[in-house]
C-alpha positions as CSV (number, residue, x, y, z in Angstrom):
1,X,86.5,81.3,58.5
2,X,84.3,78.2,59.6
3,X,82.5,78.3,63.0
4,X,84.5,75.4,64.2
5,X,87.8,77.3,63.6
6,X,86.7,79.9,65.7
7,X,85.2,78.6,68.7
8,X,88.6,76.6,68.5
9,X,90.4,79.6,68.3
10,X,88.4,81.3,71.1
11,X,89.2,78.4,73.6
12,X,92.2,78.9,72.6
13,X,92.6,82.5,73.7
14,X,90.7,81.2,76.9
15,X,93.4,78.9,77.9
16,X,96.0,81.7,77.5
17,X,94.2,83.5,79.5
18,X,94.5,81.2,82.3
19,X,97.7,80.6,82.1
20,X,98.1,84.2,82.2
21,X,95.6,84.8,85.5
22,X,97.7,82.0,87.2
23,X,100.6,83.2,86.7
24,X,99.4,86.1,88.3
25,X,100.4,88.2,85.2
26,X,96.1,89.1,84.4
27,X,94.3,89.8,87.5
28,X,91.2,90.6,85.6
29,X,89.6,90.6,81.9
30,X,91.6,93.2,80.9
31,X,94.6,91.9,79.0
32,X,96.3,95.2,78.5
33,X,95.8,96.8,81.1
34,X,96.8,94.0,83.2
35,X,99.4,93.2,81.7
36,X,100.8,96.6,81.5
37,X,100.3,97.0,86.0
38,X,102.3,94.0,85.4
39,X,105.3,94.8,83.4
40,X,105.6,98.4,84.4
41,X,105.5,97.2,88.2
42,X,108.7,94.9,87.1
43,X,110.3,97.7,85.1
44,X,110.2,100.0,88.2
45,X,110.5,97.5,91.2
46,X,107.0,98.8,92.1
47,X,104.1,96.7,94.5
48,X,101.0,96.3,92.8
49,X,98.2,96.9,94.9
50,X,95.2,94.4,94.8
51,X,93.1,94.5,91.9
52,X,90.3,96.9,92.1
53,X,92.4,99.7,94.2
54,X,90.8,102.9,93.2
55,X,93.4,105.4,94.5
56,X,95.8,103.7,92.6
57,X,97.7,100.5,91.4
58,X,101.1,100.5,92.6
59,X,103.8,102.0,95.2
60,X,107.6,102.3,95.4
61,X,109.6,101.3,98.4
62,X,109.6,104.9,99.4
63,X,105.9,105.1,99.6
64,X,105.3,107.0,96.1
65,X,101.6,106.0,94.4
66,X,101.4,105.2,91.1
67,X,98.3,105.4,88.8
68,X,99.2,102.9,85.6
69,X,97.3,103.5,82.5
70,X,98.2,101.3,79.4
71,X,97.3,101.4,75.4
72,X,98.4,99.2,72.6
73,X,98.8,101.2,69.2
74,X,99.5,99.5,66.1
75,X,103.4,98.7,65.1
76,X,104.2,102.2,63.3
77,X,102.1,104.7,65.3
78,X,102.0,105.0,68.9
79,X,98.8,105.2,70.6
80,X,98.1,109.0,70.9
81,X,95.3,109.6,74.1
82,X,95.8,107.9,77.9
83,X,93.6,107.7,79.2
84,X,89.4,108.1,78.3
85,X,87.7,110.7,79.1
86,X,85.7,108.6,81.7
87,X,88.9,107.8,83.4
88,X,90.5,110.8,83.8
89,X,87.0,112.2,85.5
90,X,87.9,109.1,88.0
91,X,91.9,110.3,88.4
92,X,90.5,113.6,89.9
93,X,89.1,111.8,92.5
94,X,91.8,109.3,93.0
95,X,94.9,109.6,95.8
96,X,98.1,108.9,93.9
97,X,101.7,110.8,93.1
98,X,102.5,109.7,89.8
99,X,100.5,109.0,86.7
100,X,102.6,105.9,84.4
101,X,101.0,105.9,80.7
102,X,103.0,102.9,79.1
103,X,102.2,102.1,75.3
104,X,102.5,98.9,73.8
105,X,102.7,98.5,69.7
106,X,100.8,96.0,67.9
107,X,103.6,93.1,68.7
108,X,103.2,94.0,72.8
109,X,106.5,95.5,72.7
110,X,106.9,98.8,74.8
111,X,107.0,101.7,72.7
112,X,106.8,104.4,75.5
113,X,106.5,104.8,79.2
114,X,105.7,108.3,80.7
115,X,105.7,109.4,84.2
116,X,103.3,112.7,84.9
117,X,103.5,114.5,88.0
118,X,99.8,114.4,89.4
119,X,100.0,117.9,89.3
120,X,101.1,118.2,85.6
121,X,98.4,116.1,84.1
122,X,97.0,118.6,81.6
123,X,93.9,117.2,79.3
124,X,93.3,118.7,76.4
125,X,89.4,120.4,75.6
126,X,88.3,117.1,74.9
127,X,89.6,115.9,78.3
128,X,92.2,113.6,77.2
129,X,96.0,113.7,77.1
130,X,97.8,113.6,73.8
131,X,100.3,111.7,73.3
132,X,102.6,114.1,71.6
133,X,106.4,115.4,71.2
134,X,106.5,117.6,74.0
135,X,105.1,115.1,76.4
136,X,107.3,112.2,75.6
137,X,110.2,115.2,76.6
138,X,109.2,116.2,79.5
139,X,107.8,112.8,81.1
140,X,109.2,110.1,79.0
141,X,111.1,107.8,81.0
142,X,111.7,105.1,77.7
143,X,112.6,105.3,75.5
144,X,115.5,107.0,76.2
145,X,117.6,108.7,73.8
């Protein structure tokens, strides 16, 4: 790939971006992340909080707090830890009711969206949680089956 092609791709990707920010879609450099506050706050009629809320990122009408953590995987596999290990050292700290995990695939369609009970947030010994079987049927909210 010539140089030219990529600095024209990476303006490129910087206009996007913009479009993105005003449209008040990205609210910081964090694409997924932003992007999934944004969708999952649509999906469940929540208010996002201002970017930069440590406690959390969005509440319901009833006054429930959401924590939103997002991951792309790639098209066939879903992506199997929410969140890092420095994060979850962070949730401990934080004031919310509910953690959302939602998972995009490759293609930035929604593959999963999980709902954990502060209180049922388990990590694993490496301090992450696992994306696995049992999760998606306790806390899975979508897919549905």
């Amino acid at each position: 790939m010539e140089d030219l092609d990529i600095k024209t791709l990476l303006q490129e990707y910087n206009r996007l971006m913009q479009r993105l920010q005003e449209a008040g879609i990205i609210r910081s450099n964090n694409l997924v992340a932003d992007y999934g506050e944004y969708l999952t706050s649509k999906m469940l009629d929540l208010t996002l909080m201002p970017s930069g809320n440590k406690d959390y990122d969005a509440i319901d009408k009833e006054g429930t707090k959401y924590q939103i953590k997002t991951r792309k995987g790639s098209r066939h596999k879903i992506a199997s830890i929410l969140p890092t290990d420095r994060t979850l050292e962070e949730l401990k700290t934080c004031d919310f009711d509910f953690l959302l995990g939602m998972v995009f695939d490759n293609d930035w369609n929604v593959r999963l969206l999980l709902k954990i009970p502060r209180e049922k947030i388990e990590p694993n010994k490496h301090k992450r949680i696992v994306i696995n079987k049992d999760l998606i049927a306790k806390y899975g909210i979508m897919p549905k089956s």
